[in-house]
SEMINU-635302 format. One line per 5 residues: their letters; for each residue z, x, y of C-alpha. Coordinates in steps of 0.2 Angstrom, whole numbers, padded with zeros to 4 digits. Layout:
BEGIN
a) Z:X:Y ~ ...
***
This chain:
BEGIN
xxxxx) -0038:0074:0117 ~ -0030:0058:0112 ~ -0042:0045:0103 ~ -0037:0029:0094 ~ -0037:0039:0079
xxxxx) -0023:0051:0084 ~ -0013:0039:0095 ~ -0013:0026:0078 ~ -0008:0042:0067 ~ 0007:0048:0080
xxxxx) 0014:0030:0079 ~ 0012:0030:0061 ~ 0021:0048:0061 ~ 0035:0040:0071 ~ 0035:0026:0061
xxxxx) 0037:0035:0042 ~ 0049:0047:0052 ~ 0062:0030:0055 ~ 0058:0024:0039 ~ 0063:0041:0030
xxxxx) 0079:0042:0041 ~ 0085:0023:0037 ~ 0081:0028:0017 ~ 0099:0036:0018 ~ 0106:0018:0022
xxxxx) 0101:0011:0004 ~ 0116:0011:-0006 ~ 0118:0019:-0025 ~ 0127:0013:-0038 ~ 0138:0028:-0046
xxxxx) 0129:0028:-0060 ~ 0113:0030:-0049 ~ 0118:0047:-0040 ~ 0109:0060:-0055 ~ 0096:0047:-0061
xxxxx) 0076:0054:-0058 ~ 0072:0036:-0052 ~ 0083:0025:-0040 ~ 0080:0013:-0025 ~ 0077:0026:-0014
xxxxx) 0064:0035:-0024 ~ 0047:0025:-0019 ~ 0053:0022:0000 ~ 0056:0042:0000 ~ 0040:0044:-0007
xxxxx) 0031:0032:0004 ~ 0040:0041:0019 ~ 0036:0057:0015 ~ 0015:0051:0012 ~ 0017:0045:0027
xxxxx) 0021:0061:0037 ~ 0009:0072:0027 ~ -0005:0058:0031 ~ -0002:0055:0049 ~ -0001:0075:0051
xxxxx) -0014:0077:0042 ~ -0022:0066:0055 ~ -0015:0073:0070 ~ -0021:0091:0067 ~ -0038:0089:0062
xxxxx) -0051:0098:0075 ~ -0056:0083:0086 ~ -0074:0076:0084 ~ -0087:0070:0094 ~ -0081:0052:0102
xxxxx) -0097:0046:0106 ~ -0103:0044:0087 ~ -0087:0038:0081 ~ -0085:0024:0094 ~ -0102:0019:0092
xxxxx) -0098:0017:0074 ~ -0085:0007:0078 ~ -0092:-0004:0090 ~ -0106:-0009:0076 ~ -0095:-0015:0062
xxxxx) -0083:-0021:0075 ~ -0099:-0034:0079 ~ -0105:-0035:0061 ~ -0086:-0041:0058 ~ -0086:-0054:0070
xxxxx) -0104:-0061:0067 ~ -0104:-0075:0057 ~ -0113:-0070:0038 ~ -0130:-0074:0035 ~ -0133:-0092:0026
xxxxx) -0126:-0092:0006 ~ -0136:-0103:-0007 ~ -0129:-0120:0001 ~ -0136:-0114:0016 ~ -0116:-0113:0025
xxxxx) -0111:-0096:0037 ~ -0095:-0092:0032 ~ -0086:-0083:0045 ~ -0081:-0065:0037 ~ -0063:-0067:0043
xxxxx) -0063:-0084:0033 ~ -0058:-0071:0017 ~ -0045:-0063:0026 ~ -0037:-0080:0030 ~ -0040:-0085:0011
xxxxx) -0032:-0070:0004 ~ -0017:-0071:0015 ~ -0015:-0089:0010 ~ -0014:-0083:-0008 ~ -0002:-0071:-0005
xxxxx) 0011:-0083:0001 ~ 0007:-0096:-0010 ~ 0009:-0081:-0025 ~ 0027:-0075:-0015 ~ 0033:-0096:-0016
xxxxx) 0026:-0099:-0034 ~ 0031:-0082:-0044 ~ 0049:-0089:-0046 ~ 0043:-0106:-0051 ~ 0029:-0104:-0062
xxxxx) 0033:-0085:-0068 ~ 0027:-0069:-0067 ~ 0012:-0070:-0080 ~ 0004:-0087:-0074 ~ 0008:-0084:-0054
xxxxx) 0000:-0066:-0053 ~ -0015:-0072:-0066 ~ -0019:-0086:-0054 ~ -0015:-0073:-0040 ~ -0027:-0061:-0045
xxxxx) -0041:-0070:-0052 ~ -0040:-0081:-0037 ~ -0042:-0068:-0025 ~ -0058:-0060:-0035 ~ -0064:-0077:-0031
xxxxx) -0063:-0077:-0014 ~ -0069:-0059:-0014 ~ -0084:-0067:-0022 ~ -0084:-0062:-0040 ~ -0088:-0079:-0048
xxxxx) -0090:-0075:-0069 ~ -0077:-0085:-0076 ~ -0074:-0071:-0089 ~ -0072:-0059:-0078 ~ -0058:-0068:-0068
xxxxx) -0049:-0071:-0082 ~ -0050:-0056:-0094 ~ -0048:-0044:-0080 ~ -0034:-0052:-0073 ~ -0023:-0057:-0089
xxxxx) -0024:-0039:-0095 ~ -0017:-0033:-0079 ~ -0005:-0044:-0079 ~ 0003:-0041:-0097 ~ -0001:-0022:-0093
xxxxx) 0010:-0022:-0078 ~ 0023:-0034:-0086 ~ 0024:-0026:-0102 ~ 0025:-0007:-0094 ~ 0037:-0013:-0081
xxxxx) 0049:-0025:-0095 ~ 0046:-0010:-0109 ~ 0045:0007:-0103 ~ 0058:0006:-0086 ~ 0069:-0008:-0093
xxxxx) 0066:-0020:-0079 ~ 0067:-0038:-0080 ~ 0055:-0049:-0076 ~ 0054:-0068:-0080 ~ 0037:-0070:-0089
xxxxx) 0035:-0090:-0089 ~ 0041:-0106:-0079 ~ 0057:-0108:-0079 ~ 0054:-0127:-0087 ~ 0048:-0118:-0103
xx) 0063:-0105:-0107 ~ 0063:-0088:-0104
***
């Protein structure tokens, strides 16, 4: 029987498939050809979880339509129903965050370059707990600068990729 669920998962399927055939196309430096890691290592590996999971998907023994489509129908409604009144007393619409987060990511996309890696993702992160709702200051701000030296000094130290850590009016 096709449901939403295995038609979604056969696109997907011919989707990874493509992207596993264009893979081929990425070009490899000479020195490249007997390293472990290269550019076509994480869009092989993407392609590849995306045929197991879309298979995965596909063969399952199919399930009773009625409970999942009722199932969907409700947080389809609770999705679209405006949020009950907050502390000011405003309904915020639940796709409002969405928006918001979207928004961040291509303000982060136009300001990485400009302010550096460590301040834009900082800001990134920290802003989008905020609009997730987290709203200890300490929290924002611890959490998100120790991921972002984490992931800065693991990718700069340990795989020897370069990444500009301030604004470029401040040296690098």
């Amino acid at each position: 029987m096709l449901t939403r669920d295995r038609l979604g998962a056969f696109l997907m399927l011919v989707f990874s498939i493509g992207y596993g055939v264009m893979i081929f196309d990425i070009p490899l430096l000479p020195f490249q050809a007997n390293q472990a890691f290269t550019a076509r290592t994480m869009p092989q590996a993407l392609s590849l979880l995306g045929i197991a999971l879309s298979l995965v998907l596909l063969l399952r023994p199919a399930s009773t339509g009625a409970d999942e489509e009722a199932t969907w129908r409700r947080a389809m409604r609770q999705l679209l129903r405006p949020a009950p009144a907050g502390e000011d007393g405003r309904r915020p619409h639940p796709l409002l965050r969405v928006g918001l987060l979207c928004l961040l990511m291509v303000v982060y996309g136009l300001t990485v370059r400009l302010f550096g890696f460590l301040l834009s993702t900082t800001f990134f992160l920290a802003g989008g707990m905020f609009v997730l709702g987290e709203r200890r200051l300490w929290i924002l701000l611890g959490v998100s600068i120790a991921i972002v030296v984490f992931f800065w000094v693991l990718m700069t130290q340990f795989l020897g990729v370069y990444i500009a850590p301030l604004p470029q009016f401040l040296g690098r």
